[in-house]
C-alpha positions in Angstrom: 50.3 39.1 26.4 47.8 36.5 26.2 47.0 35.4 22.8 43.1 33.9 22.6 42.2 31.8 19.7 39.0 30.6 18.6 36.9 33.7 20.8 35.0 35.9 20.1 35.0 39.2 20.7 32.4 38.8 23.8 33.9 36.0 25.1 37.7 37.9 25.3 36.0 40.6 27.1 35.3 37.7 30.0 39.2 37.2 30.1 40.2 37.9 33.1 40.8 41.8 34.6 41.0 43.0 30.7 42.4 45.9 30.3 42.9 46.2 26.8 41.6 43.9 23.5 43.4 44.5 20.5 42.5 42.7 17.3 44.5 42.0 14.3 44.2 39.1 11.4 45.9 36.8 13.5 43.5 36.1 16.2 42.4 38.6 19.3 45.1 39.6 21.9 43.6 40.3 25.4 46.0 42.6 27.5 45.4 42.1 31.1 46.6 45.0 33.5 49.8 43.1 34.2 51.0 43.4 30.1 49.2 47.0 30.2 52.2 47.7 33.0 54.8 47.1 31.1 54.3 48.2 27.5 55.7 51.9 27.1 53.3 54.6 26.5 52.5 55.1 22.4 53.1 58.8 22.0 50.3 60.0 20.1 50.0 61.6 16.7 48.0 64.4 17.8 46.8 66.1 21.0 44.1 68.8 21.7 45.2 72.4 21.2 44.4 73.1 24.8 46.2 69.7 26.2 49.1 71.2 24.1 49.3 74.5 26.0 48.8 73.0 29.5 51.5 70.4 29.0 53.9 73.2 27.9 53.1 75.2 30.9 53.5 72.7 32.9 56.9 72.0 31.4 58.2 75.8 31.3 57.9 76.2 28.2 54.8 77.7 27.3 56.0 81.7 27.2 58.8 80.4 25.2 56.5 78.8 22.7 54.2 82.0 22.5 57.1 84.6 22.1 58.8 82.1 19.5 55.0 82.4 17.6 54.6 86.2 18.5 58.3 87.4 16.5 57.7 84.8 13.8 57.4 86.5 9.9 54.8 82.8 9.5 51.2 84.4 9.4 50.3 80.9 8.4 51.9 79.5 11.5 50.7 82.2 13.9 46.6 81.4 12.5 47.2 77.2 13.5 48.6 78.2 17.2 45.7 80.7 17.7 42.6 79.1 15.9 43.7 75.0 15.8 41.9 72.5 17.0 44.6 70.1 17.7 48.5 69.7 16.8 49.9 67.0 15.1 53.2 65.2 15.9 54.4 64.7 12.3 53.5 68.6 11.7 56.3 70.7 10.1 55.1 73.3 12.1 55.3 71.4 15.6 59.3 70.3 13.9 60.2 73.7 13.5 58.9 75.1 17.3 60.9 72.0 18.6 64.1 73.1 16.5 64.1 76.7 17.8 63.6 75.6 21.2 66.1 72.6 21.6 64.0 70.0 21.7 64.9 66.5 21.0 62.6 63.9 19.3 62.4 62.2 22.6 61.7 65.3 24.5 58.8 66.4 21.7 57.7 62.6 22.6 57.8 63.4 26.2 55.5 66.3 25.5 52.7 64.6 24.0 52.5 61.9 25.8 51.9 64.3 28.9 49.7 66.5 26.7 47.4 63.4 26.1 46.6 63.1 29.6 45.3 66.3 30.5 
């Protein structure tokens, strides 16, 4: 990671092949496609509804997910899968889906991280 002092925020965008400028009270960092390849991907807090759905299909377990939702006594649970706009990571409700269906914390990672690129 290059770290740029003394730039502004136009002149860091001139670095060169910037892929990435990320700015915190210590100066302006400049990623160049070279750092951008090896950081690990952030899993995101939250994903689309729809980005959800596709990256469980996509993993097998989307019919699981639905029947686990179908026999469930939650109404309050069955209204976010239907009607949500998006699912959050830290969600009780996303814990408790990953619980029934085995899922480790790195596997629920796995999942949105793929989600967030549909």
């Amino acid at each position: 990671m290059a770290i740029i002092d003394d730039l502004t925020y136009e002149q860091a965008l001139e670095y060169p092949e910037p892929k990435d400028i990320l700015v915190d009270e210590s100066g302006i960092y400049v990623l160049t496609e070279e750092d951008m390849s090896s950081q690990p991907n952030p899993v995101p807090q939250e994903v689309h509804a729809h980005q959800a759905r596709i990256a469980l299909l996509e993993a097998g377990l989307l019919d699981m997910v639905n029947d686990y939702i179908a026999q469930s006594n939650d109404a309050e649970l069955k209204i976010r899968w239907e009607y949500g706009g998006k699912l959050v990571r830290s969600s009780p409700y996303i814990a408790a889906v990953a619980v029934a269906l085995g899922l480790s914390d790195e596997q629920l990672d796995e999942l949105f991280i793929r989600a967030a690129q549909k």
